[in-house]
C-alpha positions as CSV (number, residue, x, y, z in Angstrom):
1,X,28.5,17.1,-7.6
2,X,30.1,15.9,-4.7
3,X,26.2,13.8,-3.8
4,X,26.5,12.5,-7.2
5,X,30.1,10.8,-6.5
6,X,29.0,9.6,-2.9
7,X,25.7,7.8,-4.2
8,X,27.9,6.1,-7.4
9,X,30.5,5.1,-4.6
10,X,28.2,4.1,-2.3
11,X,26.0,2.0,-4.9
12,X,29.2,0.8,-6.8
13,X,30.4,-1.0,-3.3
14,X,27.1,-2.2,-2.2
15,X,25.9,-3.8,-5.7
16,X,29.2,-4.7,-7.5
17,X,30.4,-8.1,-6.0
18,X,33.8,-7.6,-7.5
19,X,34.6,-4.0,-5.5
20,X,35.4,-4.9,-1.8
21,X,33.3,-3.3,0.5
22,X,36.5,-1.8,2.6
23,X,37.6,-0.3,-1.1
24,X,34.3,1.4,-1.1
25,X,33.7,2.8,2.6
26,X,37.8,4.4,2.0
27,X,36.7,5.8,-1.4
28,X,34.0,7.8,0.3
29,X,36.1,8.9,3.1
30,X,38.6,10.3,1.2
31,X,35.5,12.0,-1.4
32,X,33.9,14.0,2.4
33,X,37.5,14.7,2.9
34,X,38.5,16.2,-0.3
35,X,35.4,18.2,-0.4
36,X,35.9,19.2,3.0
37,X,39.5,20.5,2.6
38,X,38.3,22.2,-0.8
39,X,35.4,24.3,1.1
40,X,37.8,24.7,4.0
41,X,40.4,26.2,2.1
42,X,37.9,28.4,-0.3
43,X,36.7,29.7,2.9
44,X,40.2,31.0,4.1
45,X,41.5,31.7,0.8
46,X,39.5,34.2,-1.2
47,X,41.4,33.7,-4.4
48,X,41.2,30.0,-4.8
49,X,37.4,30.6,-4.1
50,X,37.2,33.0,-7.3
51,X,39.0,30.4,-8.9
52,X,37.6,27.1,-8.2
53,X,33.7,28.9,-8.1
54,X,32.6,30.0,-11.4
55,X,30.4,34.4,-11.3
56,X,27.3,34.2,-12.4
57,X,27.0,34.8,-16.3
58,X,24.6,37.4,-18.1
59,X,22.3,34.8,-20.9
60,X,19.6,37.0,-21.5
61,X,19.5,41.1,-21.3
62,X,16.0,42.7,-21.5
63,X,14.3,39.7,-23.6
64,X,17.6,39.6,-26.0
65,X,20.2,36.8,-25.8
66,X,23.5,37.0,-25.6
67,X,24.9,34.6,-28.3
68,X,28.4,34.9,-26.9
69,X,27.9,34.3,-23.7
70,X,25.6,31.4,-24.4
71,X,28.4,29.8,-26.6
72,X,31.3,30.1,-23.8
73,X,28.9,28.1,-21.7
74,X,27.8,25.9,-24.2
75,X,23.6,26.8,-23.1
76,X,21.8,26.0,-26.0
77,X,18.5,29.2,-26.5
78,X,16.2,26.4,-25.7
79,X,17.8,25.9,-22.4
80,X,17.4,29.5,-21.9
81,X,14.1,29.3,-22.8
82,X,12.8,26.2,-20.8
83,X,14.3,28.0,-17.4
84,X,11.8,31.4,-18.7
85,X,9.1,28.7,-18.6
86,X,9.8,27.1,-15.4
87,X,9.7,30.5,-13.6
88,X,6.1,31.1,-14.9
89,X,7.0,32.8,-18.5
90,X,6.4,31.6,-22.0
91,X,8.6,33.6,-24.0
92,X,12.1,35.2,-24.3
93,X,10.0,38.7,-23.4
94,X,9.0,37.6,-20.8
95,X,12.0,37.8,-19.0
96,X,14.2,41.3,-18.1
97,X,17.2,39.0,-17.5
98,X,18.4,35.2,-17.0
99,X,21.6,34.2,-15.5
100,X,23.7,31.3,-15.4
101,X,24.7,30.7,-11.4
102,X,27.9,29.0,-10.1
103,X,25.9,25.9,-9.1
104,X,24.9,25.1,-13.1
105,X,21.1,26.5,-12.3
106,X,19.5,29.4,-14.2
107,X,18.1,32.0,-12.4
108,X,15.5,34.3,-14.3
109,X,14.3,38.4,-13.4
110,X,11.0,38.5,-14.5
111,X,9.6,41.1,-16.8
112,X,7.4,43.9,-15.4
113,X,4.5,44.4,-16.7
């Protein structure tokens, strides 16, 4: 996420002709220091790290889905599906479980068998 921001800053105050170039070089100061006082501070503070990092979440149980969970995270069974096929499998039985990680990736078990 925090990439993302840099490369939008950095490209906003390199191509924009109307954004000074000192406006840009402070904006991405201050984003490397916010992220590092949020990563130093989840480090030293176990609570704020449960809270600002999201636990990995159960999508898929022994080929079922789990509509619920898939609707608090807004992951659409196609989604679900397309991360099975990424990791080599073609169907929802092909996988024992898929989970969403804190980072927004899917990581998937793969059936036995």
């Amino acid at each position: 996420m925090v990439t993302v921001a840099l490369g939008s800053t950095l490209s906003t105050a390199i191509l924009d002709r109307n954004t000074p170039l000192l406006d840009g070089v402070i904006a991405m100061v201050l984003l490397v220091l916010l992220q590092f006082a949020v990563t130093w501070t989840m480090v030293r503070r176990p609570s704020l790290h449960r809270l600002i990092r999201a636990d990995p979440v159960l999508l898929l149980a022994g080929g079922e889905l789990r509509p619920e969970s898939l609707r608090r995270e807004r992951i659409t069974d196609d989604e679900v599906l397309q991360a099975i096929r990424d990791s080599g499998g073609r169907t929802l039985a092909d996988a024992d479980a898929v989970f969403l990680q804190s980072d927004g990736s899917m990581a998937v078990i793969a059936r036995e068998g």
